[in-house]
C-alpha positions as CSV (number, residue, x, y, z in Angstrom):
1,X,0.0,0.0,0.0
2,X,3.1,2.5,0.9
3,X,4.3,1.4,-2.6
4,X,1.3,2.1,-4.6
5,X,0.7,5.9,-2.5
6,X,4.4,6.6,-3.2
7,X,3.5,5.9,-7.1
8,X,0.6,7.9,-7.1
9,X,2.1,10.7,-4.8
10,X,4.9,11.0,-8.4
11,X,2.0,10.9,-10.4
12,X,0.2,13.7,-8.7
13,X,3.6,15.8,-8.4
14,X,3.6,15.7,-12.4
15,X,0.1,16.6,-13.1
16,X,0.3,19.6,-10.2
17,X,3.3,20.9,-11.9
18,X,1.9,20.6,-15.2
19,X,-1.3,22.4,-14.1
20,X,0.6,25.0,-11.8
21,X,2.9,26.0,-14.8
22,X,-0.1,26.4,-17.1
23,X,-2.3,28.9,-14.6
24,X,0.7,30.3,-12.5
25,X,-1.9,30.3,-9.7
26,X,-0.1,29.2,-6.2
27,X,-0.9,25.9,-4.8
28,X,-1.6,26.7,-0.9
29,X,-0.2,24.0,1.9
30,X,-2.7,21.4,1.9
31,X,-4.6,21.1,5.4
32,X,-2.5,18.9,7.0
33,X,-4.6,18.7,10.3
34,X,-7.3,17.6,9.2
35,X,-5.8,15.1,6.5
36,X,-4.2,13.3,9.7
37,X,-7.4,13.3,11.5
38,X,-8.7,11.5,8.7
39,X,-5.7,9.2,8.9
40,X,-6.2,8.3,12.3
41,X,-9.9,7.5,11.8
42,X,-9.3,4.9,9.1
43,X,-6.6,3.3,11.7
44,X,-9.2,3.1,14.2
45,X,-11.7,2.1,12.2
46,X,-10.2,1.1,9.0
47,X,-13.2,1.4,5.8
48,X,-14.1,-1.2,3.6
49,X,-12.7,-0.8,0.0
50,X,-15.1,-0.2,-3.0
51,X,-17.7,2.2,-1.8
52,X,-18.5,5.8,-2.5
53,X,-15.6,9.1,-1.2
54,X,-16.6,12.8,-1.4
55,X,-13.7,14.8,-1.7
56,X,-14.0,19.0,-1.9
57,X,-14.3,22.0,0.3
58,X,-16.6,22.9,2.7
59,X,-20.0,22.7,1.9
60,X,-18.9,19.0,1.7
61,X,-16.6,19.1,5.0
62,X,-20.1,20.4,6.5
63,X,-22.3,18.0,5.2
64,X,-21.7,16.5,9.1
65,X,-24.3,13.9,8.7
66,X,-24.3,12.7,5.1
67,X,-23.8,8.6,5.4
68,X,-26.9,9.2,7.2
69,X,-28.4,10.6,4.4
70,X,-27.5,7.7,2.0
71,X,-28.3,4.8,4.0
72,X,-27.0,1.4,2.8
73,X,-24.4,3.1,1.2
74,X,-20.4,3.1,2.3
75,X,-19.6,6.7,2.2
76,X,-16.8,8.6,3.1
77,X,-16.7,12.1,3.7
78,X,-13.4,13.7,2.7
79,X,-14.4,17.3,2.5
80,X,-11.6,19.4,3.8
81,X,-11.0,23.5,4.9
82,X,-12.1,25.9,2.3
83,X,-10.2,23.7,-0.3
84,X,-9.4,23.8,-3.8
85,X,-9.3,21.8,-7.1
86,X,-5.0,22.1,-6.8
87,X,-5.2,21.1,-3.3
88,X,-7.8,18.2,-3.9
89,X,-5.1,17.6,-6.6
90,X,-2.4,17.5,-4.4
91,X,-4.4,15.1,-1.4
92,X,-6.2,13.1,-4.0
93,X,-3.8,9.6,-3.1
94,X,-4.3,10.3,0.9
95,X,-8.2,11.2,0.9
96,X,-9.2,9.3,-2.9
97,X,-7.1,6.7,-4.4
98,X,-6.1,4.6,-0.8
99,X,-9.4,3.5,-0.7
100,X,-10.3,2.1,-4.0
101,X,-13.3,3.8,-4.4
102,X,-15.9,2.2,-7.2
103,X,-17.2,6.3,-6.9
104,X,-15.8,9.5,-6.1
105,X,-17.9,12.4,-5.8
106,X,-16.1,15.9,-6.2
107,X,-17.6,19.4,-5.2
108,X,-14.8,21.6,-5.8
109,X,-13.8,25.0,-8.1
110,X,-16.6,27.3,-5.9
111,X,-13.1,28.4,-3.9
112,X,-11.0,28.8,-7.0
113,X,-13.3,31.3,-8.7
114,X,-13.8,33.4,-5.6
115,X,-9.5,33.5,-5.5
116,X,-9.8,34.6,-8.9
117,X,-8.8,31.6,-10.8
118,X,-11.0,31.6,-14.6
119,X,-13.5,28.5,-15.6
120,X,-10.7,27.1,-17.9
121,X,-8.2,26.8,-14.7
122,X,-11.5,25.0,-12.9
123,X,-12.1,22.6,-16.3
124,X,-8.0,22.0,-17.1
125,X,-7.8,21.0,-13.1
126,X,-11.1,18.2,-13.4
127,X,-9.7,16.6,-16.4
128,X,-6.2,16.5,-14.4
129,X,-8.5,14.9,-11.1
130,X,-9.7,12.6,-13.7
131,X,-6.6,11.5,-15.2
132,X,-5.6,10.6,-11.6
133,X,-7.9,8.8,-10.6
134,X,-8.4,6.6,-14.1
135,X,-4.4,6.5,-13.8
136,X,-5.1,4.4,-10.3
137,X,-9.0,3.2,-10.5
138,X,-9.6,2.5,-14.2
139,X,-13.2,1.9,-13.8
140,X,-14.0,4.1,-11.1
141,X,-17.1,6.2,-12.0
142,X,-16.8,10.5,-10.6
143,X,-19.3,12.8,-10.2
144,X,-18.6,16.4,-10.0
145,X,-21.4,18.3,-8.4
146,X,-21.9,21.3,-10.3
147,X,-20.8,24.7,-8.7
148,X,-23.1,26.4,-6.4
149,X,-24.8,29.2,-6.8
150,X,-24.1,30.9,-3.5
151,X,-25.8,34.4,-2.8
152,X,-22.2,36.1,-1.6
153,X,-20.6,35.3,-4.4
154,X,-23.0,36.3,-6.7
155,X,-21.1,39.0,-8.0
156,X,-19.3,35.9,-10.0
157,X,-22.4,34.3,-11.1
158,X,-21.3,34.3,-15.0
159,X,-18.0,32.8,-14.3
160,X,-19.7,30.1,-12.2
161,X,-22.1,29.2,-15.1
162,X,-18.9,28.8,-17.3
163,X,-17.0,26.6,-15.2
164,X,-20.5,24.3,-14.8
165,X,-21.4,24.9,-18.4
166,X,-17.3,23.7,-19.3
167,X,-17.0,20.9,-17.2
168,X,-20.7,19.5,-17.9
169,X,-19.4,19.2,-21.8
170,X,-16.5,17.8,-20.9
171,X,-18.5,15.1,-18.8
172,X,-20.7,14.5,-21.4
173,X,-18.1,12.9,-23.8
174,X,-17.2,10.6,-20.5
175,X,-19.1,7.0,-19.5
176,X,-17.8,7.0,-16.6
177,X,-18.8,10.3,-15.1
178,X,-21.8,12.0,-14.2
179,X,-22.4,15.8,-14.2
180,X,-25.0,16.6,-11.1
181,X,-26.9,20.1,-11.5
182,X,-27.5,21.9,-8.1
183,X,-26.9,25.0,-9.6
184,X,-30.5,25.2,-11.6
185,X,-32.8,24.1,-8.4
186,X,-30.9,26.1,-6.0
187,X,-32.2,29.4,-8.0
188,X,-35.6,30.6,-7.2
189,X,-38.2,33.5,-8.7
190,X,-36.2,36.4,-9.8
191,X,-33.2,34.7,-10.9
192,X,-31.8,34.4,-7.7
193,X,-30.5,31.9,-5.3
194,X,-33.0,30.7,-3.1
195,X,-32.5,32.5,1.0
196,X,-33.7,29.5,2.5
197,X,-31.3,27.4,1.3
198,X,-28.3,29.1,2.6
199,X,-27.0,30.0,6.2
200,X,-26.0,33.2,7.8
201,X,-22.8,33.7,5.8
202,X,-25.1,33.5,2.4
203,X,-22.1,30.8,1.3
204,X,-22.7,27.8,3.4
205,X,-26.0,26.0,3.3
206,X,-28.3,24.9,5.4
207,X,-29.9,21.6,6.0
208,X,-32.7,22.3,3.1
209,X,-29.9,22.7,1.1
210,X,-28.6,19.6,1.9
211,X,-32.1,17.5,1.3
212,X,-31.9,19.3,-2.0
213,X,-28.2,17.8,-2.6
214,X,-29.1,14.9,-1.3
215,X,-32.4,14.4,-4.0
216,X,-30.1,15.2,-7.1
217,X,-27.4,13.0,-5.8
218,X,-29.9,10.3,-5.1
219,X,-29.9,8.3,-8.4
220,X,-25.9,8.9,-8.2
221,X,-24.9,7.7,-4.8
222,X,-24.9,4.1,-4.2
């Protein structure tokens, strides 16, 4: 196991490079603490290979009682800080590959936009999350929940629409990944995101939000 991390770690190396020489955006130290909580959970308890990892930033790291909402299902959470996509990049063989997942769900890019980063950065750094993972798990099926439409960062809107509308094409020429819309039903009369769906900081959501992710991840997740 050692070995095959090692491998991947080299892998991931080349792809970050790759992607970091292309964008010239800096790649943040990964969060470490909470990758080694995570570490000492799975000695403790150590998960079954072959079910379902979510991997992302925050509005997955606060979806606190998600295996609940999936019953039946072997589910990881992996949602870490206020990630994103070149730090998931960068964790993917510690919080993705080590478990052998027959399905990875991603929410990630909502970070990168707000930092400044352009919807081609957030598509070039999902097909580089792909080619990991396929590089490790061939026949592992991904998911990438779209980008959410959050009401403080609406001033962004159009460039989160691009990144969803780019990587939902890309996705599209791919059997073994699914594109999941939250974007559309999170948006109510008016155009705009929907209040109740979203907490106090009008980024994070709250638990309707997370009954709505969990309905359009339903037919997805199992």
């Amino acid at each position: 196991m050692r070995r095959t991390v090692f491998r991947h770690l080299i892998i991931v190396a080349a792809f970050v490079g790759s992607a970091r020489a292309q964008t010239a955006a800096p790649v943040r130290v990964p969060f470490e603490r909470e990758v080694l909580a995570f570490e000492a959970a799975d000695r403790a308890t150590p998960p079954p290979a072959g079910g379902v990892v979510l991997v992302g930033s925050s509005s997955f790291r606060m979806w606190g009682n998600v295996a609940a909402d999936f019953p039946g299902v072997p589910l990881l959470n992996r949602g870490f800080g206020g990630s994103t996509l070149p730090e998931v990049l960068q964790l993917t063989p510690r919080l993705v590959l080590k478990y052998q997942p027959h399905l990875v769900v991603l929410y990630a890019g909502d970070n990168d936009l707000n930092a400044g980063r352009t919807p081609a950065d957030v598509l070039n750094d999902y097909r580089t999350f792909v080619s990991i993972v396929r590089h490790a798990l061939p026949s592992t099926r991904i998911a990438f929940v779209s980008i959410k439409p959050s009401p403080s960062r609406w001033a962004i809107a159009d460039r989160m629409r691009e990144a969803n509308e780019l990587v939902r094409t890309e996705i599209a020429r791919d059997t073994l990944a699914t594109y999941v819309d939250v974007f559309t039903p999170m948006i109510g009369t008016g155009g705009r995101p929907r209040a109740e769906l979203f907490g106090p900081d009008s980024l994070h959501m709250t638990r309707a939000g997370y009954l709505l992710w969990r309905e359009r991840l339903a037919s997805v997740v199992r």
